[in-house]
C-alpha positions as CSV (number, residue, x, y, z in Angstrom):
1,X,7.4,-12.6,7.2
2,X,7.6,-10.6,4.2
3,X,6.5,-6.7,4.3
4,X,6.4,-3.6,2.4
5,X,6.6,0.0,3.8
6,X,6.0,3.0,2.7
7,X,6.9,6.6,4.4
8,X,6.3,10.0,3.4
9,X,8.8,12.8,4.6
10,X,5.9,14.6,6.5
11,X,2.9,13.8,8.4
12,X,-0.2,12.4,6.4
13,X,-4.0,12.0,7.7
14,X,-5.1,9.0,6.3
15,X,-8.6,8.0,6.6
16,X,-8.0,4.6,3.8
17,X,-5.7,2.4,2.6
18,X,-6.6,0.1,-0.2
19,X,-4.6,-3.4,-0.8
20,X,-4.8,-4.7,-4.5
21,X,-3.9,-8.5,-4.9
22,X,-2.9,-9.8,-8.3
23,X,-5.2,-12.3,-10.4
24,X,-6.0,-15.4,-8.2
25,X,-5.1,-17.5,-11.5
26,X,-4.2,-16.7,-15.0
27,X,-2.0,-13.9,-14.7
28,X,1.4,-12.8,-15.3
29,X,3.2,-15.0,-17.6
30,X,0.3,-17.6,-18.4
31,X,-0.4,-18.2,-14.6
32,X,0.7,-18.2,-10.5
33,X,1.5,-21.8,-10.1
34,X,-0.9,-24.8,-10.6
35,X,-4.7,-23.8,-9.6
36,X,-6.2,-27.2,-10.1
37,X,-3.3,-29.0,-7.4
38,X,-2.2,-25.9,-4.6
39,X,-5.7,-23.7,-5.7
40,X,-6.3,-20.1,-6.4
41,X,-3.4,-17.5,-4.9
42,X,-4.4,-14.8,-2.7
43,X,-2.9,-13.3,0.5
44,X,-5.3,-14.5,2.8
45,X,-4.3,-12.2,6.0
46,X,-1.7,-9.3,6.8
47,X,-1.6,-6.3,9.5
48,X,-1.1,-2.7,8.4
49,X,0.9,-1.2,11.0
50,X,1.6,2.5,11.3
51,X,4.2,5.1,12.6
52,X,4.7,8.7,12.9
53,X,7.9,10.5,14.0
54,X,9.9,7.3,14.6
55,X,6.9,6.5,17.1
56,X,3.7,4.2,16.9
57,X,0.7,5.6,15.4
58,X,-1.9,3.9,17.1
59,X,-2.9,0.0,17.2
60,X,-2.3,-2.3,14.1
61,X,-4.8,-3.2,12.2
62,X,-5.5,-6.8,10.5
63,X,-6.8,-7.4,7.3
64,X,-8.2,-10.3,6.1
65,X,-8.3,-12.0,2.3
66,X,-6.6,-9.6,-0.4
67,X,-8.5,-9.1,-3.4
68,X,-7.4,-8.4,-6.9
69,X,-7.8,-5.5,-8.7
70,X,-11.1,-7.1,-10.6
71,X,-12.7,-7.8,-7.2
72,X,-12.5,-3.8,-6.2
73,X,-9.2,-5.0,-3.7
74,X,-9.4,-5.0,-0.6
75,X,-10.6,-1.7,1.3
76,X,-9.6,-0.7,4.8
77,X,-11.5,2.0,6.7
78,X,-10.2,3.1,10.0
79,X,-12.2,4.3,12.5
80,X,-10.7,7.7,13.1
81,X,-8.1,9.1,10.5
82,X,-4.8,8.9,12.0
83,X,-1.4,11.1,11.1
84,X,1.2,8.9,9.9
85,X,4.4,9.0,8.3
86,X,4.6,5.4,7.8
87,X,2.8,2.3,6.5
88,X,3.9,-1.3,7.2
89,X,2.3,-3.9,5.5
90,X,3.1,-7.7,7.0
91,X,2.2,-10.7,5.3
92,X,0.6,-12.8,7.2
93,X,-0.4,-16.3,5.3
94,X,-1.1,-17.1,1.9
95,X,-3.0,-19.8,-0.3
96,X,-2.0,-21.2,-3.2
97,X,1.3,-21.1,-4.9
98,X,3.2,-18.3,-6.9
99,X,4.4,-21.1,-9.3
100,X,6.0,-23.5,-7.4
101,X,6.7,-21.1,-4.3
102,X,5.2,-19.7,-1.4
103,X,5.5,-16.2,-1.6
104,X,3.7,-13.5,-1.0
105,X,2.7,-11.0,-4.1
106,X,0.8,-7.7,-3.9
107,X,0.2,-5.6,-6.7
108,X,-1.0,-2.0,-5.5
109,X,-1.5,0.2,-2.1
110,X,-3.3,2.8,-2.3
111,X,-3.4,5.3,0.5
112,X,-6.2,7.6,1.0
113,X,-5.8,11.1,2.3
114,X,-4.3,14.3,2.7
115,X,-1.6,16.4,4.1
116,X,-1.6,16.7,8.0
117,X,-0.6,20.4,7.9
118,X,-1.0,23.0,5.7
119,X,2.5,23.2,3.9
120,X,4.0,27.2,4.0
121,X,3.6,29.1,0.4
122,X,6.3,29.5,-1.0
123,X,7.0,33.8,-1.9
124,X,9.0,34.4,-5.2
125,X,10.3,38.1,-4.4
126,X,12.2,38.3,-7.6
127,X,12.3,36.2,-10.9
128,X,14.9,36.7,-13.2
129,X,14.5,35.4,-17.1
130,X,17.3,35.0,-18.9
131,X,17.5,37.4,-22.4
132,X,18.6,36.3,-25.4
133,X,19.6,39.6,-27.8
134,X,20.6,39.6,-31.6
């Protein structure tokens, strides 16, 4: 049931989205939980859900096992770039234990694209500098 969202205050085209677990074993703090009895920890599925304008933007999509930074993460391509304002990531399931919980961890998304629109230029009619006499 956890999640993490992320929104941008105007459209985006996003063609990528890139989900970076952390270490399966050995990291942060000497470890994530006891390898050897609950085995390695990894997000093992989610669904990246999208919205624009306070509407859905298009179907969710599910991904499967999240890697770790080390393993390249985990690389969504959609099939067409979609415009988007926001990004839900659900957990689905995980394996293994964040020491002695079940919880879900995620250490990076990384969203790959561009602008939707062309932003207006701004026009600077006048600059005044301040002047400093002796």
């Amino acid at each position: 049931g956890e999640w993490v969202e992320l929104t941008w205050p105007a459209g985006m085209l996003v063609k990528e989205i890139r989900l970076v677990g952390p270490p399966p074993n050995g990291g942060d703090w000497g470890g994530f939980g006891q390898p050897a009895t609950y085995g390695d920890y990894y997000i093992e599925a989610g669904t990246l859900s999208f919205g624009y304008q306070g509407a859905g933007g298009g179907s969710p999509v599910s991904v499967g096992r999240v890697e770790p930074l080390d393993n390249g993460g985990t690389l969504i391509t959609l099939a067409s770039p979609r415009v988007i304002d926001t990004l839900r990531f659900s957990v689905g399931t995980t394996s293994g234990r964040w020491w002695w919980d079940e919880v879900a961890a995620l250490n990076e998304i990384e969203v790959i694209g561009q602008a939707a629109e062309t932003w207006p230029l701004l026009e600077i009619s006048e600059i005044f500098l301040p002047a400093a006499f002796r």
